[in-house]
N, CA, C and O of each residue as an XYZ file, in Angstrom:
904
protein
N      94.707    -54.342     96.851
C      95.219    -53.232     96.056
C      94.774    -53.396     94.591
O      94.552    -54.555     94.242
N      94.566    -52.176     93.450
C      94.410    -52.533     92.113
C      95.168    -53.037     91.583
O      96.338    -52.880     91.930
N      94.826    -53.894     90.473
C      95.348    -54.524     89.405
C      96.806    -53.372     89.198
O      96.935    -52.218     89.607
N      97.294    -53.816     88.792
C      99.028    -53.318     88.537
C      98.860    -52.462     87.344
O      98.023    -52.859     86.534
N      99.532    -51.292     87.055
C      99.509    -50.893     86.021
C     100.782    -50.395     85.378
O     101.788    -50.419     86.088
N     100.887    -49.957     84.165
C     101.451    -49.780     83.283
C     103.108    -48.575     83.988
O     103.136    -47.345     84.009
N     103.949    -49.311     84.335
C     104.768    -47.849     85.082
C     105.424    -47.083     84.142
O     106.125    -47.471     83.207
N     105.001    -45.443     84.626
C     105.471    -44.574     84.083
C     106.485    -44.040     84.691
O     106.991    -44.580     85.675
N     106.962    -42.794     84.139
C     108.601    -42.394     84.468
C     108.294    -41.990     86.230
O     108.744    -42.661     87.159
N     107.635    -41.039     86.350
C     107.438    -40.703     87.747
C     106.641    -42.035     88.785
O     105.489    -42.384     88.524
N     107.238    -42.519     89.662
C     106.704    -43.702     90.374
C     105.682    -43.115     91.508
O     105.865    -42.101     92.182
N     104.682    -43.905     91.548
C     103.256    -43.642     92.761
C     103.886    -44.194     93.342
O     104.627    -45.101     92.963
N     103.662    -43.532     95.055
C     103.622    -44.607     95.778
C     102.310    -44.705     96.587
O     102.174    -45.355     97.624
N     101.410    -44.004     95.998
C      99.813    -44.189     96.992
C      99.102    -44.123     95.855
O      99.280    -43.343     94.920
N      97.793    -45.481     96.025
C      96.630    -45.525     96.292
C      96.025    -46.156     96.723
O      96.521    -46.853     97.610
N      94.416    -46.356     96.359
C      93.133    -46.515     97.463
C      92.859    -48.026     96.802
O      93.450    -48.463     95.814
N      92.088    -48.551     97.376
C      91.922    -49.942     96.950
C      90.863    -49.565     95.751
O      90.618    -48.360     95.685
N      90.205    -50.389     94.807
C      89.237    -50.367     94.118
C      87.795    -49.909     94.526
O      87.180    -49.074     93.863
N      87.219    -50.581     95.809
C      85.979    -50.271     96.274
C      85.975    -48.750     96.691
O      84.912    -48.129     96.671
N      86.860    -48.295     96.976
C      87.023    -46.971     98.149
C      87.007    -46.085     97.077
O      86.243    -45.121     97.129
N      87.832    -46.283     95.974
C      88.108    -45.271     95.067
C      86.540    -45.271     94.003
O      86.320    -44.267     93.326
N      85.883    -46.064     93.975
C      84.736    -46.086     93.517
C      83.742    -45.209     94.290
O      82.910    -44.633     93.589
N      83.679    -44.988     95.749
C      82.877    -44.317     96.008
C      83.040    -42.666     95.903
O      82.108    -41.870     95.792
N      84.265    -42.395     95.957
C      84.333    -41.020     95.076
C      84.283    -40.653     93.664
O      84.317    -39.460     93.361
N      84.197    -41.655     92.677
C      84.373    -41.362     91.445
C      82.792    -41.351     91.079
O      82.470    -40.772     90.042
N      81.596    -42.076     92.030
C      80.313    -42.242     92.422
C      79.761    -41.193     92.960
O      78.546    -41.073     92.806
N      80.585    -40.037     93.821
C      80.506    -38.802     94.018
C      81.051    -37.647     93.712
O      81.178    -36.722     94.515
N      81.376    -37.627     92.640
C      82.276    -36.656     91.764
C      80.847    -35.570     91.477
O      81.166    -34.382     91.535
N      79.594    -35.784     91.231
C      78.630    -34.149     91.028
C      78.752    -33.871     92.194
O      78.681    -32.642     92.189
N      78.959    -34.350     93.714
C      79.027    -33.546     94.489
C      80.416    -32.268     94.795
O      80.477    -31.314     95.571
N      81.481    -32.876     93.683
C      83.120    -31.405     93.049
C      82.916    -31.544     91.823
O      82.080    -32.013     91.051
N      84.179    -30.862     91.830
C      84.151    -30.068     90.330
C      85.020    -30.713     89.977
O      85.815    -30.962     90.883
N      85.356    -31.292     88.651
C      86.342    -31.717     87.886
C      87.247    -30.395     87.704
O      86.910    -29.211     87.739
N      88.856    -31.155     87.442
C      89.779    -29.854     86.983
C      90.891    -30.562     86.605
O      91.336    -31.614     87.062
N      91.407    -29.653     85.451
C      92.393    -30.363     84.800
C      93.873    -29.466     85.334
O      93.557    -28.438     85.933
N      95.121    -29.642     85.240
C      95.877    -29.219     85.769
C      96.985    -29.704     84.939
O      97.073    -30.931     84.886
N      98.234    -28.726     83.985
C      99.128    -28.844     83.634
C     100.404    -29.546     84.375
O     100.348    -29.447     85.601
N     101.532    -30.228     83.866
C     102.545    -30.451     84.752
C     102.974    -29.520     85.702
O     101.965    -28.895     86.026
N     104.017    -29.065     86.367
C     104.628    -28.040     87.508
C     103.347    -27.323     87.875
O     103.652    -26.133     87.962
N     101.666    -27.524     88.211
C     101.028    -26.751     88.680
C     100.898    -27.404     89.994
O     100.699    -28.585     90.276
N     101.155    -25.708     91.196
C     101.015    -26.030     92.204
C      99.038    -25.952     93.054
O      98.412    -24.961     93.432
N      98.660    -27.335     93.060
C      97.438    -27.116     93.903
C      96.884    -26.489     94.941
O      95.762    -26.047     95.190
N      98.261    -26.565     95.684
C      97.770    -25.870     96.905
C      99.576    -25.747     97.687
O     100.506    -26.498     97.392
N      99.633    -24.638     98.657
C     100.587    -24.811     99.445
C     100.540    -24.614    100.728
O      99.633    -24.136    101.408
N     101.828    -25.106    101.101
C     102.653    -25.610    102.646
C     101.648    -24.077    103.573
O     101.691    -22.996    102.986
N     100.966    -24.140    104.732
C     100.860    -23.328    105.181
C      99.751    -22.956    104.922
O      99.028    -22.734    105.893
N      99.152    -22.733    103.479
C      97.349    -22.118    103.555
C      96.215    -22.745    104.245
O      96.207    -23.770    104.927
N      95.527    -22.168    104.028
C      93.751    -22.701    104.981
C      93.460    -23.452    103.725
O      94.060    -23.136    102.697
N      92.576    -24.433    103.726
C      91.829    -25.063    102.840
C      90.651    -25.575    102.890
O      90.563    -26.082    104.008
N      89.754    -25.726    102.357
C      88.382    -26.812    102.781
C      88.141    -27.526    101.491
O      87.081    -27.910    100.997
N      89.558    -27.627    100.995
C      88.951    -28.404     99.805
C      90.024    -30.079     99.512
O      91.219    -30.323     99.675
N      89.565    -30.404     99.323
C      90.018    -32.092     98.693
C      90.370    -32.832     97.892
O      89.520    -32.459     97.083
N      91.016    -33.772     97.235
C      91.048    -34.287     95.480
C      91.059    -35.629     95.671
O      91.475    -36.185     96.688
N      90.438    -36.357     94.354
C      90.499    -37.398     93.919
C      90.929    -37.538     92.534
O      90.274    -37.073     91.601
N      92.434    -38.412     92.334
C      92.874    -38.158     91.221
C      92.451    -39.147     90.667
O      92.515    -40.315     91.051
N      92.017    -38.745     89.778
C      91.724    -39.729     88.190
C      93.173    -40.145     87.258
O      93.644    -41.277     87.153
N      93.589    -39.157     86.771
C      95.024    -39.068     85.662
C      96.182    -38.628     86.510
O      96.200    -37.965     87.547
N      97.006    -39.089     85.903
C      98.362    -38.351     86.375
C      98.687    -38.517     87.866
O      97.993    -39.204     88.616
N      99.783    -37.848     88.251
C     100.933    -38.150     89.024
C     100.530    -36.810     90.037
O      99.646    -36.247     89.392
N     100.693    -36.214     91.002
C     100.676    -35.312     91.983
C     101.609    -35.490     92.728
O     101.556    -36.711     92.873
N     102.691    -35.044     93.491
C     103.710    -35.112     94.174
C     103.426    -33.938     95.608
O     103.427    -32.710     95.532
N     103.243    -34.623     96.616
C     103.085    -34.036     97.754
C     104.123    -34.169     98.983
O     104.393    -35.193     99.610
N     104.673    -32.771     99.178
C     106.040    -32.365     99.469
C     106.091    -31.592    101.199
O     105.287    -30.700    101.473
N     106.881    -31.965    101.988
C     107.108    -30.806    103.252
C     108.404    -29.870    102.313
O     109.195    -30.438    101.559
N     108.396    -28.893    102.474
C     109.613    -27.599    102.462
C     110.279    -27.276    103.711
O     109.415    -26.868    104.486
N     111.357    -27.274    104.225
C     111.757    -26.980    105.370
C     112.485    -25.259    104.967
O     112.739    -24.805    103.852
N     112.654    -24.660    106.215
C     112.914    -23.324    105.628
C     113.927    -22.861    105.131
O     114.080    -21.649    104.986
N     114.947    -23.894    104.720
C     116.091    -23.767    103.968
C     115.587    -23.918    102.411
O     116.116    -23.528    101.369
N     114.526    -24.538    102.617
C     114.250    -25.012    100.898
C     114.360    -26.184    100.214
O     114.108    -26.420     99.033
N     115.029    -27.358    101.649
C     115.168    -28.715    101.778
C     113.706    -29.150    101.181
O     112.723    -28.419    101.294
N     113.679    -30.360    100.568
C     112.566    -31.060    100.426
C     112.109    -32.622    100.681
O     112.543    -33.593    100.060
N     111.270    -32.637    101.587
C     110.990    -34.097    101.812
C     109.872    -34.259    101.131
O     108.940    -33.461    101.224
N     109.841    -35.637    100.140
C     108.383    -35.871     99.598
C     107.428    -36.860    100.665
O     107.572    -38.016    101.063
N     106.638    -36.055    100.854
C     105.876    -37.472    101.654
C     104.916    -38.643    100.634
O     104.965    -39.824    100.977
N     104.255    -38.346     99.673
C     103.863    -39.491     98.600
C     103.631    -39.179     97.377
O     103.044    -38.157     97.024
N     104.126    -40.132     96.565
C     103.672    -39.314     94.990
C     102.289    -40.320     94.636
O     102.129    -41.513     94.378
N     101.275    -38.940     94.804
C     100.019    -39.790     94.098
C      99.731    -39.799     92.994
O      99.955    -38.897     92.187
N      98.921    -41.330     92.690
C      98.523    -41.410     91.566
C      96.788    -42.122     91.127
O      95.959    -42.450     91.975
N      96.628    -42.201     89.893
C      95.790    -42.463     89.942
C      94.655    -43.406     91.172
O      95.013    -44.419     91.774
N      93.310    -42.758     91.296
C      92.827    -43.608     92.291
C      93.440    -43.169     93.886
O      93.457    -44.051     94.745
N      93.838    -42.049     94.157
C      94.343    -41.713     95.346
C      94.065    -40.296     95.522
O      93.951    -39.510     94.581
N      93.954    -39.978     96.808
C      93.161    -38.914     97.523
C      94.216    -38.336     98.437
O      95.080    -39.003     99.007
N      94.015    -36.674     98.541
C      95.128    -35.853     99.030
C      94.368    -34.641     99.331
O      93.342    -34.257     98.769
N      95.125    -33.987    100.473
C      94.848    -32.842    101.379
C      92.957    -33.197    101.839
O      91.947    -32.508    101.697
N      93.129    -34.246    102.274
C      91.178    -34.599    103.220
C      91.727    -34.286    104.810
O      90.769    -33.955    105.509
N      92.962    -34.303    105.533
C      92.976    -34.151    106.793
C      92.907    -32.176    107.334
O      92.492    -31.553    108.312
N      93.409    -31.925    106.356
C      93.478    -30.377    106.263
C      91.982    -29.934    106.155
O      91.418    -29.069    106.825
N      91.517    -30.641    105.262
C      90.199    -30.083    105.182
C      89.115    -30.402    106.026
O      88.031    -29.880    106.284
N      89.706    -31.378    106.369
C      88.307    -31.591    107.562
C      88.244    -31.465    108.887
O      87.349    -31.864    109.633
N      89.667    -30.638    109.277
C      89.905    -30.460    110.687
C      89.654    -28.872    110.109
O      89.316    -28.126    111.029
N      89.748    -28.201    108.789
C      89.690    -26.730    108.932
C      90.758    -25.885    109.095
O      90.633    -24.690    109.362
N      92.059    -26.593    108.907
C      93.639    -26.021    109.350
C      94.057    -25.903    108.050
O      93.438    -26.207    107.030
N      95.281    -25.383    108.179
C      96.397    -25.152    107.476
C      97.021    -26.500    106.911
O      97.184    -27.601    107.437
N      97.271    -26.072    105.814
C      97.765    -27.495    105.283
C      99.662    -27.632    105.259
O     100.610    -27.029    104.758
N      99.507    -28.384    105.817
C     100.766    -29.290    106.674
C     101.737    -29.718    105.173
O     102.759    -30.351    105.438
N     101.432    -29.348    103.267
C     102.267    -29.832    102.800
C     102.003    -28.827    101.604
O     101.175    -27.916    101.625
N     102.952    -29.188    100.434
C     102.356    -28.475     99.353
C     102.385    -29.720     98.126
O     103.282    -30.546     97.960
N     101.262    -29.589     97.429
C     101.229    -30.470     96.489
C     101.231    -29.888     95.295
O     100.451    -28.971     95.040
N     102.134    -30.364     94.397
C     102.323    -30.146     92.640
C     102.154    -31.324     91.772
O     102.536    -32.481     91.948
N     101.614    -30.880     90.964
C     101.790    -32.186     90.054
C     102.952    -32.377     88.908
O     103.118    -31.483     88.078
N     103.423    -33.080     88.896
C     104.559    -34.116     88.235
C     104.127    -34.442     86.752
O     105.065    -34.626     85.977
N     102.798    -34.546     86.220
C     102.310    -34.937     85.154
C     101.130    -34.219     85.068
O     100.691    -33.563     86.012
N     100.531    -34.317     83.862
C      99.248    -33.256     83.512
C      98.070    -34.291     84.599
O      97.910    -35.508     84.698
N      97.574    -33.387     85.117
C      96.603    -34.458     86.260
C      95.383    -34.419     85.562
O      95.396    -33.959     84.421
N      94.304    -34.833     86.066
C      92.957    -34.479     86.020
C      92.576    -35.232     87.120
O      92.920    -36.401     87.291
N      91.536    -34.284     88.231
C      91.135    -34.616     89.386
C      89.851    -34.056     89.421
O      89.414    -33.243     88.607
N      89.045    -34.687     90.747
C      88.018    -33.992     91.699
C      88.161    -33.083     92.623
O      88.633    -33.529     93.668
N      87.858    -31.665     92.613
C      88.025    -31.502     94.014
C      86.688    -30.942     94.705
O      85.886    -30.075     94.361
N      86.773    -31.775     95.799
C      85.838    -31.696     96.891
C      86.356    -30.558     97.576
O      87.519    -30.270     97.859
N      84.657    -29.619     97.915
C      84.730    -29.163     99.400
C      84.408    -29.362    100.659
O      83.190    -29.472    100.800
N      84.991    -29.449    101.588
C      84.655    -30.699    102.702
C      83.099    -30.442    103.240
O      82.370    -31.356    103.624
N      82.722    -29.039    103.198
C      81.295    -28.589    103.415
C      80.354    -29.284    102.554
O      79.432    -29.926    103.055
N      80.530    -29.198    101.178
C      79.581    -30.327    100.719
C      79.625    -31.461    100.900
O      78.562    -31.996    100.583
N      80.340    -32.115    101.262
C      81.042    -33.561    101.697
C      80.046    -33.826    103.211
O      79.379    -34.832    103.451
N      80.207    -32.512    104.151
C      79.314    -33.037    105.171
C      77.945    -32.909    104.746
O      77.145    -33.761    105.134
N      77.582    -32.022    104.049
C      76.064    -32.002    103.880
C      75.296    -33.258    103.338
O      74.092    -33.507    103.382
N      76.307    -33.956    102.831
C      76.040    -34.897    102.009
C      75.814    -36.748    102.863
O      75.212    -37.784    102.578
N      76.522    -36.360    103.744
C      76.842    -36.988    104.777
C      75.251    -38.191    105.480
O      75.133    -39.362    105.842
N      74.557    -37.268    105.371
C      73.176    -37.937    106.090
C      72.433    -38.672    105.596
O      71.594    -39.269    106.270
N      72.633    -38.930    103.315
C      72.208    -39.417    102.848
C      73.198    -40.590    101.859
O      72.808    -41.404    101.021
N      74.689    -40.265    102.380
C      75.644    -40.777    101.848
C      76.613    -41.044    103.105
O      77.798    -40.791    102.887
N      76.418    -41.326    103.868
C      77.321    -41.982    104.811
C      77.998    -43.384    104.980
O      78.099    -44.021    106.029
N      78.543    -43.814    103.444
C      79.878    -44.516    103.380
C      80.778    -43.079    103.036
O      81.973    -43.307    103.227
N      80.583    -41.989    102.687
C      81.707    -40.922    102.870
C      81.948    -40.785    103.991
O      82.928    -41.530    103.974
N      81.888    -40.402    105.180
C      81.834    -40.459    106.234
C      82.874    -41.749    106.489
O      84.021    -41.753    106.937
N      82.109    -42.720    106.076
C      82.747    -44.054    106.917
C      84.799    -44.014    105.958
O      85.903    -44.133    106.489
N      84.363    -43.772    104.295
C      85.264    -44.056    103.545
C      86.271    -42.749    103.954
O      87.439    -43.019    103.675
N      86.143    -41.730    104.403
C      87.138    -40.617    104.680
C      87.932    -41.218    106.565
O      89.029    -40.862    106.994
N      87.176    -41.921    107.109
C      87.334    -42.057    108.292
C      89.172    -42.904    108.066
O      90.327    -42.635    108.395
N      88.253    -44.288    107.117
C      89.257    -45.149    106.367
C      90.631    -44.657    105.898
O      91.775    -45.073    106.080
N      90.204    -43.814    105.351
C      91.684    -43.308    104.641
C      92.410    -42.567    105.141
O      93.600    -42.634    104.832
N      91.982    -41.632    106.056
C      92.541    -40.999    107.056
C      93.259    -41.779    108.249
O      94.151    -41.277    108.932
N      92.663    -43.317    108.445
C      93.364    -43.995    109.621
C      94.299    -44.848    108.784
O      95.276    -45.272    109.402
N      94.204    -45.180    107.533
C      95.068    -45.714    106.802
C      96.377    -45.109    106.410
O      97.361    -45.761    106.059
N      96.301    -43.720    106.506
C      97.123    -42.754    106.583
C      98.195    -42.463    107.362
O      99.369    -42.228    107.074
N      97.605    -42.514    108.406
C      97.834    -42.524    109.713
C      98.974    -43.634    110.060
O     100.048    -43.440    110.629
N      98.363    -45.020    109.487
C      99.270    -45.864    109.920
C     100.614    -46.151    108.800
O     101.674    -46.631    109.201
N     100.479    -45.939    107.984
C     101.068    -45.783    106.763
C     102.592    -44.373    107.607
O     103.787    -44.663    107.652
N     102.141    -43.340    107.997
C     103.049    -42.513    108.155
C     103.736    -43.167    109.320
O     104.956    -43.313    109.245
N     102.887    -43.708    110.727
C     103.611    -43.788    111.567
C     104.721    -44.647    111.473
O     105.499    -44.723    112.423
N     104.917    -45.392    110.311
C     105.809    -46.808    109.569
C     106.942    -45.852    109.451
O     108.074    -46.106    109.864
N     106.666    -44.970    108.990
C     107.689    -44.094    107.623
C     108.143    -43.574    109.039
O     109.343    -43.808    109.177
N     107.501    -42.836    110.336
C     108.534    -41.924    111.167
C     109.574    -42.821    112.324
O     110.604    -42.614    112.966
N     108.668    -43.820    112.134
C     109.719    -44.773    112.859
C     110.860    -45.387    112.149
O     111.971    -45.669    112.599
N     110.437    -45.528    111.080
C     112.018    -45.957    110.215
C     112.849    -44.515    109.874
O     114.070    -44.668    109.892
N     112.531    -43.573    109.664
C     112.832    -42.215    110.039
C     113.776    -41.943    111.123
O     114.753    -41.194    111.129
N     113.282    -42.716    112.064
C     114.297    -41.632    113.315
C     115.410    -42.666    113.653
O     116.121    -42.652    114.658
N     115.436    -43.608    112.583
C     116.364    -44.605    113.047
C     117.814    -44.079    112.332
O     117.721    -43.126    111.558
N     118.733    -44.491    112.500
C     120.296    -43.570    111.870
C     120.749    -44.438    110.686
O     121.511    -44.103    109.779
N     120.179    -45.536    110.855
C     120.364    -46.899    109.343
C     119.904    -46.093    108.611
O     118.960    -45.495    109.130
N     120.200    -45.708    107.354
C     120.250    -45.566    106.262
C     118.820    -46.583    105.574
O     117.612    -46.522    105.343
N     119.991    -47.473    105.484
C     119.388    -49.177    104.780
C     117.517    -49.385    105.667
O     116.631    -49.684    104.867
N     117.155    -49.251    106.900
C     116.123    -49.245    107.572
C     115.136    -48.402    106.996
O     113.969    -48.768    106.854
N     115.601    -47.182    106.629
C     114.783    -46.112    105.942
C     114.493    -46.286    104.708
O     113.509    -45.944    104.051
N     115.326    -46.784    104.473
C     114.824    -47.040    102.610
C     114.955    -48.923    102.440
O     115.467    -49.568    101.525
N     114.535    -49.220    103.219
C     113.864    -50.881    103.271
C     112.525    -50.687    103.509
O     111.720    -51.207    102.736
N     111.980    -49.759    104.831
C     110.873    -49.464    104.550
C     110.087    -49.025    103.240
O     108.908    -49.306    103.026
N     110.714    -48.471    102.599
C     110.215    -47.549    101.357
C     110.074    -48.865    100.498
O     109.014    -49.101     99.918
N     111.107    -49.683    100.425
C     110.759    -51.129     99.152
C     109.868    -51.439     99.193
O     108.953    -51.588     98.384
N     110.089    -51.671    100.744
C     108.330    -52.701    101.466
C     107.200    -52.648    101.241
O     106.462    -53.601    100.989
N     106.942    -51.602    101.301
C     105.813    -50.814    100.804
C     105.730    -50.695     99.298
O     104.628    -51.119     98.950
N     106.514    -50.253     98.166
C     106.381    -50.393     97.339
C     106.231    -51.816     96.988
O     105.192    -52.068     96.377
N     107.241    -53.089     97.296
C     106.856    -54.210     96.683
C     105.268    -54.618     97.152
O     104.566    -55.323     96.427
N     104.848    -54.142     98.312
C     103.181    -54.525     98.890
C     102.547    -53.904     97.634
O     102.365    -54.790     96.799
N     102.239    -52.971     97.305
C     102.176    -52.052     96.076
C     102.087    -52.827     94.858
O     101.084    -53.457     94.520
N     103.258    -52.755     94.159
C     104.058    -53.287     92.878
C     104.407    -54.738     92.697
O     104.453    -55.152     91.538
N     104.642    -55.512     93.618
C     105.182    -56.463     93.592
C     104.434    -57.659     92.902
O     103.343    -58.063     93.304
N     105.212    -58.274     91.667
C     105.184    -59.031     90.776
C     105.981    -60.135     91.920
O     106.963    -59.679     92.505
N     105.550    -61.569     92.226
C     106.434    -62.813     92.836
C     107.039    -63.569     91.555
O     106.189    -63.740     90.682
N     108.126    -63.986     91.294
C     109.084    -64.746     90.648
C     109.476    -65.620     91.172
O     109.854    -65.206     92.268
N     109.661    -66.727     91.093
C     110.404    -68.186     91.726
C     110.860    -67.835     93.161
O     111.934    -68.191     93.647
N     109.785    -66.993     93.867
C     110.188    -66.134     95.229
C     110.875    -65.584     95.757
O     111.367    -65.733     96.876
N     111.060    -64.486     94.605
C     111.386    -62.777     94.327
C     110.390    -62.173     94.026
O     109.451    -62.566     93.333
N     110.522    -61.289     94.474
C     109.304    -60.233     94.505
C     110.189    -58.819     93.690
O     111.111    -58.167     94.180
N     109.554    -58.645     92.336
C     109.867    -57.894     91.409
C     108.872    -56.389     91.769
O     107.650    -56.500     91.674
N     109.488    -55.007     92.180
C     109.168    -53.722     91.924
C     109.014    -53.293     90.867
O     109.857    -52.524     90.406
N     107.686    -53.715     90.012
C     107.828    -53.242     88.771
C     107.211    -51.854     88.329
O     106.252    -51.611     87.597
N     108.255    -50.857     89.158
C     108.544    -49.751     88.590
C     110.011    -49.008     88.542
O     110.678    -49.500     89.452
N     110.492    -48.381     88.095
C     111.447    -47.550     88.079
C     111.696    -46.481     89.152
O     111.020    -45.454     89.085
N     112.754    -46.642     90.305
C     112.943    -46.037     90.952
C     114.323    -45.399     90.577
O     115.236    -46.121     90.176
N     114.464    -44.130     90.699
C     116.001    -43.540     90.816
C     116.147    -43.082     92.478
O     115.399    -42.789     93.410
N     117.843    -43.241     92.165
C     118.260    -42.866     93.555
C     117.665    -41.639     94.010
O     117.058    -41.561     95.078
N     117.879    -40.385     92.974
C     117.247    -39.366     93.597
C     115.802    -39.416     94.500
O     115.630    -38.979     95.637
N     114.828    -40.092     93.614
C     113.410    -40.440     94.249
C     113.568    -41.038     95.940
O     113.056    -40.768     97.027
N     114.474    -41.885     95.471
C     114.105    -42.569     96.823
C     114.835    -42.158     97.826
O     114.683    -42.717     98.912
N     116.061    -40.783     97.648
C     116.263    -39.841     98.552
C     115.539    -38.974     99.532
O     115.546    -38.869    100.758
N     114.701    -38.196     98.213
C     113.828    -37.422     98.804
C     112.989    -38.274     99.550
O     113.201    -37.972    100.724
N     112.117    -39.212     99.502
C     111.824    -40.026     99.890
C     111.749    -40.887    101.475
O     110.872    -41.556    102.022
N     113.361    -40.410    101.914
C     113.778    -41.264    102.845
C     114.132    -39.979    103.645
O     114.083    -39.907    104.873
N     114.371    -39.317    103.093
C     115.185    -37.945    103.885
C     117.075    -38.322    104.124
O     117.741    -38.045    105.121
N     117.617    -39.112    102.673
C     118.632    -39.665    102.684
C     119.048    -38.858    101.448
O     118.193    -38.570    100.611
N     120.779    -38.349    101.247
C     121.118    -38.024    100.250
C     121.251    -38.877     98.753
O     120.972    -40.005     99.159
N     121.347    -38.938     98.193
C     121.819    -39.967     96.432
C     122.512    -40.380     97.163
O     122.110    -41.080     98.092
N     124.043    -40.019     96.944
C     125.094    -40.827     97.812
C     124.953    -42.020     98.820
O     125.562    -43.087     98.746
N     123.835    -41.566     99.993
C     123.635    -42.188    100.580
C     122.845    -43.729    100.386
O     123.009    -44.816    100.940
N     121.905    -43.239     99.306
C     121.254    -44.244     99.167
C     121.923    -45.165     98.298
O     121.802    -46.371     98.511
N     122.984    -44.518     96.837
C     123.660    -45.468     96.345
C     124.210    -46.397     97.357
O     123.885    -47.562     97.126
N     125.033    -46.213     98.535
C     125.680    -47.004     99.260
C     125.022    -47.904    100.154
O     125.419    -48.869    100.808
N     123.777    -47.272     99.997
C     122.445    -48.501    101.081
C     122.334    -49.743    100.285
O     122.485    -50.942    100.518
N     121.940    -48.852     99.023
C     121.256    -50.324     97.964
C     122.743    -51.165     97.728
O     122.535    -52.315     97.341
N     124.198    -50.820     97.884
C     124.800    -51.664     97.562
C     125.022    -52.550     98.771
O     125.080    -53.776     98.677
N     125.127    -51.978     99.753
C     124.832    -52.594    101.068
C     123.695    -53.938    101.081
O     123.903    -55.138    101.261
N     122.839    -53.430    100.898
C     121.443    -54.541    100.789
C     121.811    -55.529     99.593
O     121.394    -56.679     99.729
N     122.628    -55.200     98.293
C     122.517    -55.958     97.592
C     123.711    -56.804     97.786
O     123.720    -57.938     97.308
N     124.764    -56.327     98.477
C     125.814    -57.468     98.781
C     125.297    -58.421    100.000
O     125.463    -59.636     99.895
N     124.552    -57.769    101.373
C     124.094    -58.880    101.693
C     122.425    -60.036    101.466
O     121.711    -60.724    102.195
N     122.496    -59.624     99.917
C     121.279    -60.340     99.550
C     120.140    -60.361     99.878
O     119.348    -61.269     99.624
N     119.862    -59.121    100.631
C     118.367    -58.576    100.086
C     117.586    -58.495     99.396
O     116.395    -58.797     99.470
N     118.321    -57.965     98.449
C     117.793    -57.483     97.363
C     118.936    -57.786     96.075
O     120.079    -58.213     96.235
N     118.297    -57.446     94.801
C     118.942    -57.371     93.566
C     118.360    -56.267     92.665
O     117.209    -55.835     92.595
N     119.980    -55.783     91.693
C     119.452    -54.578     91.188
C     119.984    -55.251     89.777
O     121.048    -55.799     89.487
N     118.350    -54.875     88.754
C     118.636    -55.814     87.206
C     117.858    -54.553     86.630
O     116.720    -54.310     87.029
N     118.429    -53.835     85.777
C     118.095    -52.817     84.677
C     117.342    -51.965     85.287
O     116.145    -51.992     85.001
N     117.724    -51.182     86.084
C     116.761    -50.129     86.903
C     115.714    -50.610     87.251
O     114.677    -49.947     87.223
N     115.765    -52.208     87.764
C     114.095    -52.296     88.108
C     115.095    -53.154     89.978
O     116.109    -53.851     89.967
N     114.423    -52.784     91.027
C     114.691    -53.610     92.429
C     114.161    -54.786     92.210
O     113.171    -54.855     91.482
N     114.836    -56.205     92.929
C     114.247    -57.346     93.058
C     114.098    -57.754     94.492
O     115.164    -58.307     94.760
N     113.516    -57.766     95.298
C     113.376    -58.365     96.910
C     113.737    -59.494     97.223
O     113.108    -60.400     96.677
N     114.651    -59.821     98.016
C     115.150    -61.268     97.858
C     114.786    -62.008     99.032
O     114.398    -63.172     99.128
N     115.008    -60.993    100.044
C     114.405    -61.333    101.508
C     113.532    -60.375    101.960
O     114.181    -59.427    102.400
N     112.262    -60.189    102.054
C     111.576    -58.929    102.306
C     111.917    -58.954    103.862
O     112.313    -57.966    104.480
N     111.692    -60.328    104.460
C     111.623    -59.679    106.136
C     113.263    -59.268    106.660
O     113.413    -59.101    107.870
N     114.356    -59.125    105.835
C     115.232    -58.561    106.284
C     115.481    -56.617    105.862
O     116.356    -55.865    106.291
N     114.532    -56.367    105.061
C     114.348    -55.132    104.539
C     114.048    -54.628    105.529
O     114.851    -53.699    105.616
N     113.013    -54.577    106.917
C     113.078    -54.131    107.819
C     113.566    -54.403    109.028
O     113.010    -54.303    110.122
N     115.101    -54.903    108.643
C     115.908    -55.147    109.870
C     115.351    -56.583    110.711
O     115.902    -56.942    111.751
């Protein structure tokens, strides 16, 4: 994963390793650069698309809507991370809607130039294959801790992943060094505030974890997932 960076108010929880994210920033004349204010929506829940991003700046927040108006976030990207490539390269409807959270600046690819490109640049090919199965396994984590009725299971997964992420080791604690609020890690889990206040106190009375100035500490990671 990259070098750690500087956490800002809105927390990432996706990106690409260094090498991977190099080969799109290596193919950026094949899109267009675009800059994008905070609350702008990129694209939404339901349209056709053939197009792609690679974020450079800023935060993007990519969301399901259910038809009440409920919201589940599925990842907040950030720098060095790539969004809506499965939509575009199967040619469907896109399965989410993404806004950005912070002023972005991105790439966006159209998947048509992406294949044309293909015959003389085929680590795209190989690097979209990657991220798409990385994806893949990444979600199937999240729906299995999902359909479980623990609370605490659903949002242990979510640490886990963030401390893999974030995680600073301390005298063997593993420090999240970013700022999570309950709300975040609601939407997040598909768990209310409430709920999650009472998880994290749960986890932190039986020593999981520790909570020191809005930052999580991991105390036992392999009990975070049960």
């Amino acid at each position: 994963m990259p070098t750690k960076k500087l956490a800002l108010p809105t927390t990432q929880t996706w990106h690409l390793d260094d090498a991977t994210a190099d080969i799109w920033t290596q193919a950026a004349h094949l899109g267009h650069r675009k800059k994008y204010v905070k609350g702008t929506v990129i694209y939404r829940q339901g349209e056709q698309g053939f197009t792609f991003y690679f974020l450079l700046a800023g935060r993007v927040q990519v969301s399901i809507f259910q038809h009440d108006g409920a919201e589940f976030i599925l990842e907040v990207m950030g720098p060095g991370s790539m969004f809506g490539e499965s939509p575009a390269v199967e040619g469907d409807s896109r399965i989410a809607t993404a806004i950005t959270v912070e002023d972005a600046d991105l790439i966006e690819f159209d998947i048509r130039a992406i294949f044309d490109a293909i015959p003389t640049r085929p680590e795209l090919a190989v690097s979209l294959m990657r991220i798409i199965a990385l994806k893949q396994r990444v979600l199937a984590s999240r729906i299995q801790y999902l359909a479980l009725p623990k609370p605490e299971m659903r949002i242990g997964e979510l640490l886990a992943r963030l401390a893999d992420l974030y995680g600073e080791v301390h005298d063997g604690r593993t420090l999240i060094s970013i700022a999570l609020t309950h709300e975040q890690i609601a939407a997040m889990t598909g768990a209310t505030r409430v709920t999650v206040t009472r998880a994290l106190k749960r986890l932190t009375d039986l020593g999981v974890i520790e909570l020191k100035q809005r930052r999580i500490w991991v105390i036992d990671r392999s009990r975070l997932l049960g």
